[in-house]
C-alpha positions in Angstrom: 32.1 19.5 30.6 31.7 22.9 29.4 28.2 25.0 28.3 29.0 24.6 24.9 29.2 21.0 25.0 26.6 20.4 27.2 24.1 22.4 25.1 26.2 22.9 22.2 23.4 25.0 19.8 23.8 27.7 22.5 26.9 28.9 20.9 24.5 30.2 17.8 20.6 30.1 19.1 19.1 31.6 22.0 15.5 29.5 22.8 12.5 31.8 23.3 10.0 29.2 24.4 9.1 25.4 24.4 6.8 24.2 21.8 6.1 21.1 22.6 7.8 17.3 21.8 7.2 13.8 21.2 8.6 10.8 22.5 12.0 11.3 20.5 12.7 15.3 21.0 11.8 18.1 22.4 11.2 21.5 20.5 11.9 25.1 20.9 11.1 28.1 19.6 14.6 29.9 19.1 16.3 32.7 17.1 19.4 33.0 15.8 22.3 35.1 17.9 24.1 36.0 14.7 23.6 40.0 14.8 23.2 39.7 10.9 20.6 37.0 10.5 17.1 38.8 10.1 14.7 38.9 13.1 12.7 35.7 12.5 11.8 33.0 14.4 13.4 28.6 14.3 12.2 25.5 15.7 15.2 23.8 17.6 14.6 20.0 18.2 16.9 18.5 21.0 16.9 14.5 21.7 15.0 13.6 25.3 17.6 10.7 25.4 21.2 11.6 24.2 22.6 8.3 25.3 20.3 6.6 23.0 22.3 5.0 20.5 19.2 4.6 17.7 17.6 8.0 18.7 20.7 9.1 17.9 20.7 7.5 14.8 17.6 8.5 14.0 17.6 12.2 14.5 21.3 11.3 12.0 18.8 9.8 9.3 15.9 12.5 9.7 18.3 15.6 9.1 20.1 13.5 5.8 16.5 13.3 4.5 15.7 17.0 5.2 19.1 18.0 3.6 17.7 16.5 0.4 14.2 17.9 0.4 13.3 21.8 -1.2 10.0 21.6 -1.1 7.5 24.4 -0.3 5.6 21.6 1.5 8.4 20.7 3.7 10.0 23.1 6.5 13.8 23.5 5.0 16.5 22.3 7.2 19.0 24.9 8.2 21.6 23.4 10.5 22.4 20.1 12.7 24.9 18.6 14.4 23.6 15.4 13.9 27.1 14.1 11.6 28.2 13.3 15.4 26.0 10.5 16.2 28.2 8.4 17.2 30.2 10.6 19.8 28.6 11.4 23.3 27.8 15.2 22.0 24.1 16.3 22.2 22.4 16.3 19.4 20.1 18.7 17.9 18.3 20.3 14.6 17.0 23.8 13.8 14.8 24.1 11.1 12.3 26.7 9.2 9.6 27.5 11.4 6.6 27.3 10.0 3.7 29.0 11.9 0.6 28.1 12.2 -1.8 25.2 14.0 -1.1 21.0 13.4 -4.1 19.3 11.5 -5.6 17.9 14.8 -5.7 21.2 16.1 -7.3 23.2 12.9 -10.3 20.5 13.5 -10.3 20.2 17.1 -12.8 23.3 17.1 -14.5 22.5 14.0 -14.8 18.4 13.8 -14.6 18.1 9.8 -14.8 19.6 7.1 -16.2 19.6 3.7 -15.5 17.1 1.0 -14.5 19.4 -1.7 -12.1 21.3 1.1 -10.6 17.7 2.3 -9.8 16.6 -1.4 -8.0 20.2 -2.2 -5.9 19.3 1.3 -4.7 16.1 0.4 -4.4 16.8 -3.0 -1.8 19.2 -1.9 -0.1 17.1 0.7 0.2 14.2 -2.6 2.1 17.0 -4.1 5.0 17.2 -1.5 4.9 13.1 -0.9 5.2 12.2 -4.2 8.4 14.9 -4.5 9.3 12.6 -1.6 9.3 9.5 -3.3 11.2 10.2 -6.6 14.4 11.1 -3.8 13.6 7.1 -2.8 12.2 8.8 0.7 9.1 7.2 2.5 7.7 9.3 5.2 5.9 5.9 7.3 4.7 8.6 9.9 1.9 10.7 8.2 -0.9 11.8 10.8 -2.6 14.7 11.5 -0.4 15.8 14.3 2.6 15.8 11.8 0.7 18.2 9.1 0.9 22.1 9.9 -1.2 24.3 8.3 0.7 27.0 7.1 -1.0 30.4 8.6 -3.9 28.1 9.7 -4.3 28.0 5.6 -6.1 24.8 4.3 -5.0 24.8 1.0 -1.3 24.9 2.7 -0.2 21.8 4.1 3.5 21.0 5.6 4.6 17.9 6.6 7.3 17.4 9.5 8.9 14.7 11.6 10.9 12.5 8.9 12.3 10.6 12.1 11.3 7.4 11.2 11.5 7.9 7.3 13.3 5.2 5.1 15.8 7.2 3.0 17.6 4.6 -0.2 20.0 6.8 -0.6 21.5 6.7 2.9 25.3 7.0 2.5 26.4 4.4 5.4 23.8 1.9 4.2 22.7 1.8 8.1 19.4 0.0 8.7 17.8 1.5 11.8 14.3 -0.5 11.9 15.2 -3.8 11.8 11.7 -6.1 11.1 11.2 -7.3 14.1 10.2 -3.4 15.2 7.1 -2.2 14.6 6.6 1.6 12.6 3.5 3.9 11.5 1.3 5.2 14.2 -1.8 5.3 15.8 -3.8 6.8 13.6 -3.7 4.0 10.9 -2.0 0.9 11.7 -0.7 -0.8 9.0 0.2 -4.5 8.3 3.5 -3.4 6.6 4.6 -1.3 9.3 4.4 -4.3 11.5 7.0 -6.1 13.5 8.7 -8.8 11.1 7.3 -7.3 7.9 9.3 -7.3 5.0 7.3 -4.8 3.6 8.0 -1.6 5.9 9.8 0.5 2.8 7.0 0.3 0.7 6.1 3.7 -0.5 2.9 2.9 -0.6 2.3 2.7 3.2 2.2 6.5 2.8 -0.7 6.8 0.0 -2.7 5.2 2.6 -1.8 7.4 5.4 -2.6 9.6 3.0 -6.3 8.4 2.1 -6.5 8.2 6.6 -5.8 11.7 6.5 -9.1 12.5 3.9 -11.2 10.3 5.9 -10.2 12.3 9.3 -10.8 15.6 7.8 -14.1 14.7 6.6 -15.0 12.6 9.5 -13.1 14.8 11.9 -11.9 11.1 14.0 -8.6 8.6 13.1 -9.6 5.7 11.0 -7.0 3.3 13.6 -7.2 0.4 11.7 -8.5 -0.9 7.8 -10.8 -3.9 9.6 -12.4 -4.1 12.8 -13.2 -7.0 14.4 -16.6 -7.3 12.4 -14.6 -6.8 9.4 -16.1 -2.8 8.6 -13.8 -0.8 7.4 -13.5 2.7 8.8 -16.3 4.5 6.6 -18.3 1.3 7.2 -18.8 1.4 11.1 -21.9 3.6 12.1 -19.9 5.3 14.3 -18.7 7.0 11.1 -21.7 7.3 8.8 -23.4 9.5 10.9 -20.7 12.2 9.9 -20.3 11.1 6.8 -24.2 11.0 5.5 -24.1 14.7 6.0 -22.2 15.0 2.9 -23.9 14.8 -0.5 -24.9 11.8 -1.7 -23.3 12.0 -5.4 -20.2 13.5 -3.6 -20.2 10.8 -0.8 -20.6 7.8 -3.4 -17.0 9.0 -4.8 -15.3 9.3 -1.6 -16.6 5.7 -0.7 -15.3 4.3 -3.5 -11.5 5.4 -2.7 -12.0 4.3 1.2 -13.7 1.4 0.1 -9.9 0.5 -2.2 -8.0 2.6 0.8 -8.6 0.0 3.5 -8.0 -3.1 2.3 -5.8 -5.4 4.1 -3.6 -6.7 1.2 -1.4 -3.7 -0.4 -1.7 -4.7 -3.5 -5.1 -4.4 -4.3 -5.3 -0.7 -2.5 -4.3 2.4 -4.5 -0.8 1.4 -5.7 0.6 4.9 -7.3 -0.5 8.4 -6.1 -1.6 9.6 -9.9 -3.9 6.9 -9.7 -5.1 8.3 -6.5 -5.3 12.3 -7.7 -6.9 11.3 -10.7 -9.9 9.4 -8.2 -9.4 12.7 -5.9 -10.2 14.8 -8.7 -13.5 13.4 -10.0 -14.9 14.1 -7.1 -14.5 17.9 -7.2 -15.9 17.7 -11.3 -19.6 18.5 -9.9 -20.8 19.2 -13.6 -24.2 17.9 -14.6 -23.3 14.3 -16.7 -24.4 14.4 -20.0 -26.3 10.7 -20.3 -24.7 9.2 -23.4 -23.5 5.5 -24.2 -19.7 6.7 -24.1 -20.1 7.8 -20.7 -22.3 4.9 -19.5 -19.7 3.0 -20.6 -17.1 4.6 -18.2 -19.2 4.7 -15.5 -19.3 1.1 -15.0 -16.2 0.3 -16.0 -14.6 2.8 -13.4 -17.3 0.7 -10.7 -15.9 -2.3 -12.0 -12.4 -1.4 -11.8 -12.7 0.7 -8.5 -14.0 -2.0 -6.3 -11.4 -3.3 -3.6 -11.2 -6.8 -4.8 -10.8 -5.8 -8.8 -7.0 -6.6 -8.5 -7.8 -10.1 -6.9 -10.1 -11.4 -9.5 -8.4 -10.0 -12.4 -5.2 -11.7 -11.6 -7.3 -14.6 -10.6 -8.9 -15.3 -14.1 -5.5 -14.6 -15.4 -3.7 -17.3 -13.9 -7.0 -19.6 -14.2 -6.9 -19.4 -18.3 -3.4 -20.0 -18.1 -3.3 -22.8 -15.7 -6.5 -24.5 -17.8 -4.8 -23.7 -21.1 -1.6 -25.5 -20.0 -4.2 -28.3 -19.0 -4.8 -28.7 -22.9 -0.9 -28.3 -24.1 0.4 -30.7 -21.9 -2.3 -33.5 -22.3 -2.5 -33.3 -26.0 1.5 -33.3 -25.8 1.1 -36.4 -23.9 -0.9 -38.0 -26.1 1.3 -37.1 -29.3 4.0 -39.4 -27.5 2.1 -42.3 -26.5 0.9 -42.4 -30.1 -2.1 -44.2 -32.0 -5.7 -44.7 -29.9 -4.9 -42.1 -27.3 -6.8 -38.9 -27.1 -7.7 -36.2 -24.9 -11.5 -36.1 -23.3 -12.5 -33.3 -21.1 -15.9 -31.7 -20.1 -18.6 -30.4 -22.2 -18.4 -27.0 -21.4 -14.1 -27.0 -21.2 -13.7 -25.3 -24.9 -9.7 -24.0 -25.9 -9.8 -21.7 -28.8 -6.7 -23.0 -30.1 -5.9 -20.3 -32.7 -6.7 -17.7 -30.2 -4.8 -19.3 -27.7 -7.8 -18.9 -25.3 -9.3 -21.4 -22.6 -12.7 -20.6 -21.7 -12.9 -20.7 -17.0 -15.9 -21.2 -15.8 -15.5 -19.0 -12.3 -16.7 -19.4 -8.9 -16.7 -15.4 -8.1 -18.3 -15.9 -4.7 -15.5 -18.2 -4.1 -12.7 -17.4 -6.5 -12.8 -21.3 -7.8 -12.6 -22.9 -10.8 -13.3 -26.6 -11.3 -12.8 -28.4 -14.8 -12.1 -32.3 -16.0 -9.8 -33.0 -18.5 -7.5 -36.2 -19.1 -6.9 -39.0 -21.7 -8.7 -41.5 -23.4 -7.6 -44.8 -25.5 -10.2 -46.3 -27.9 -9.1 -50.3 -26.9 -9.4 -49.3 -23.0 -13.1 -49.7 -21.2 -11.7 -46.6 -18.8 -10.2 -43.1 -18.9 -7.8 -41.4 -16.9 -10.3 -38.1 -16.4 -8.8 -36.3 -13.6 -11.0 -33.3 -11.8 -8.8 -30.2 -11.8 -9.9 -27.5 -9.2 -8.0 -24.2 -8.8 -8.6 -21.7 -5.8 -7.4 -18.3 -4.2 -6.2 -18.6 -0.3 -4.7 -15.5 0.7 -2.3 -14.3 -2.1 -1.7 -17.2 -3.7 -3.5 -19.9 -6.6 -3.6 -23.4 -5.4 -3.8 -25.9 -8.2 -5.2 -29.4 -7.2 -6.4 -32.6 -9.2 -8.1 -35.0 -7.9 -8.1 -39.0 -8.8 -10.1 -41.4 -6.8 -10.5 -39.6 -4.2 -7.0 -38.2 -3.6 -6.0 -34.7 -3.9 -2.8 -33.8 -5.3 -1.6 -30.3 -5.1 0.6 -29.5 -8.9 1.1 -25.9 -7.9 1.2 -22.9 -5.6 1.5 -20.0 -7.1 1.5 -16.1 -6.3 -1.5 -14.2 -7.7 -0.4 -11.4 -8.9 3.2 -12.9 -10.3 4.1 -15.3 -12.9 4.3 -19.1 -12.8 7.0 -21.2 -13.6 5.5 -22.4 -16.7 8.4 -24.9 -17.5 7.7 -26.6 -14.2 4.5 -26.8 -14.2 4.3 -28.3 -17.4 6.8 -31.1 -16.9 5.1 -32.0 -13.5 1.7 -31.8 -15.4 3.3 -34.2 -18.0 4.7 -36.9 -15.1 1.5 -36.6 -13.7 -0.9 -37.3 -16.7 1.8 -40.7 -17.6 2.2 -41.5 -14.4 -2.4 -41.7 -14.2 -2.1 -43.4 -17.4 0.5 -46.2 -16.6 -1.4 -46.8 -12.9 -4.6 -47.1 -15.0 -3.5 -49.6 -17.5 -1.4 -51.7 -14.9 2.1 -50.9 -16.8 
């Protein structure tokens, strides 16, 4: 086998020194050996394993993502071989090479940094991954050790490695992380980066990374995981505070509040678009003395309200609870339309439907997320009613409708939280299920 096809990037790039790798490549510091090219300075990244038919793959899918990237926050790609994956040639990349020190190493020295100088940093690094995710790109890999800081500059973040990035607009359609392989890192482990997830696209795996990257630089140590086995999350454990308490306390009460909606276990009810997340970032740098008026009073606790990490939960909860209970009224008085003179509908003294505002009034459990109510059917010639107890409750992401009768629970639905019911279901097994009480009741 000749030079050139053993090392084929020596036909155009001499290597000055190694830089350093990871457990897919190795990199080097090279130049180019075209007489015309201007002294500067490229990173050359070689595969440790050519005969490894995914790394191959992947180093394939990282340089079709750089090659659709110009971005100042992302090191340009300016050649590859990588089209010839699937031969037995080595593989490599040579990209811009951006100088200065990784994230880890800027605070390795100095353990963390200011609140006001972590926001402006991540602020930035928003910038380049939401240019990231209108190309359909998700980075899944975002950690301090693949953020360089441009001339050691804060305010100057660049993000590399793309080598486990999910690109939609991949030509071949070739999945390379099936589920049953896990993704992310270390330094936040994700649920939706988890083996078998069906989740590990979702773009908002990196606005989370993203939040773990503002708790490092203020805390100056990796969040590792959004619970811990006490249940803390990473701004909770004292471990943490200590750092953390040395910031000031108006300052620190903002910051809190996006962990505290950062590391929650559900995606869904974490931050779920990243101008949702600046906007949050940027209140905290607005250090200007509040003027105390009923407006902003106002906004204050509605932003508390809809800030905390279980917001999304309840609201969707009440949602489906009015809808579920006003369904509860349709169906039974629909019911008692067909079986005609003496029936009526009963149900319990505080159970009120604003009929003309199409509104059914919950009576909520918070603590629990529960609602309870009785409602059913009456005739005036029969000594009893068939008054069912309806109770509705969240378990995991999901509303569980039950009603109980003598003692047995039935279950009439099980529904997503946070999507929509099938209505016309729901109401014609509500319907079988009030006749069906009525007929058992009066021995038909």
């Amino acid at each position: 086998m000749s030079k050139q096809k053993n090392k084929p990037w020596d036909e155009k790039w001499e290597i000055v020194k190694s830089i350093g790798g990871g457990g897919q490549g190795d990199t080097f510091l090279v130049k180019s050996k075209d007489s015309t090219v201007l002294s500067q300075s490229f990173v050359l990244k070689k595969l440790k394993n050519q005969n490894d038919a995914e790394r191959r793959k992947r180093m394939h899918r990282e340089v079709a993502a750089l090659s659709t990237l110009d971005c100042p926050g992302i090191p340009r790609l300016i050649e590859s071989n990588s089209d010839q994956f699937d031969s037995d040639v080595p593989l490599y990349m040579v990209g811009e090479f951006i100088e200065g020190k990784t994230l880890s190493q800027i605070l390795d020295p100095a353990p963390r940094m200011e609140i006001a100088e972590a926001v402006n940093l991540v602020l930035k690094l928003l910038e380049t991954i939401q240019y990231c995710h209108k190309l359909g790109i998700v980075h899944r890999d975002i950690k301090p050790d693949n953020i360089i800081m441009r001339r050691d500059n804060i305010a100057d973040p660049v993000v590399i490695d793309f080598g486990i990035s999910f690109n939609e607009s991949d030509a071949d359609g070739t999945i390379l992380t099936e589920p049953w392989q896990q993704l992310g890192n270390r330094f936040l482990a994700l649920p939706e980066l988890q083996v078998n997830s069906s989740m590990q696209r979702d773009p908002r795996a990196d606005i989370t990374q993203c939040c773990g990257i503002l708790f490092f630089a203020i805390v100056g140590s990796p969040p590792v995981t959004l619970l811990d086995h006490e249940g803390r999350k990473p701004h909770q454990r004292p471990e943490n505070q200590k750092a953390l308490l040395k910031s000031p306390s108006d300052l620190l009460a903002k910051v809190n509040r996006i962990f505290d909606r950062a590391f929650v276990t559900h995606i869904d009810y974490r931050w779920q678009s990243i101008p949702e997340l600046q906007q949050a970032l940027i209140a905290c740098l607005d250090t200007n003395e509040s003027i105390h008026n009923a407006e902003q009073y106002i906004a204050q606790i509605q932003n508390k309200v809809s800030t905390s990490s279980d917001y999304a939960q309840r609201q969707s909860f009440k949602k489906l609870a009015q809808q579920l209970v006003k369904e509860l009224f349709n169906v039974s008085r629909t019911v008692v339309g067909e079986l005609g003179e003496g029936f009526g509908t009963i149900h319990d003294a505080d159970a009120i439907y604003l009929k003309n505002r199409g509104i059914a009034r919950v009576t909520i459990d918070w603590a629990k997320l529960r609602f309870s109510q009785s409602h059913g059917i009456t005739n005036e010639f029969l000594p009893n009613n068939f008054f069912p107890e309806f109770t509705g409750y969240a378990t995991g992401n999901e509303l569980v409708l039950l009603a109980e009768v003598k003692g047995e629970q039935i279950e009439l639905l099980r529904t997503p939280l946070n999507g929509d019911p099938d209505f016309t279901a729901f109401s014609e097994h509500l319907r079988l299920f009030y006749l069906e009480g009525v007929r058992k009741l009066i021995g038909a």
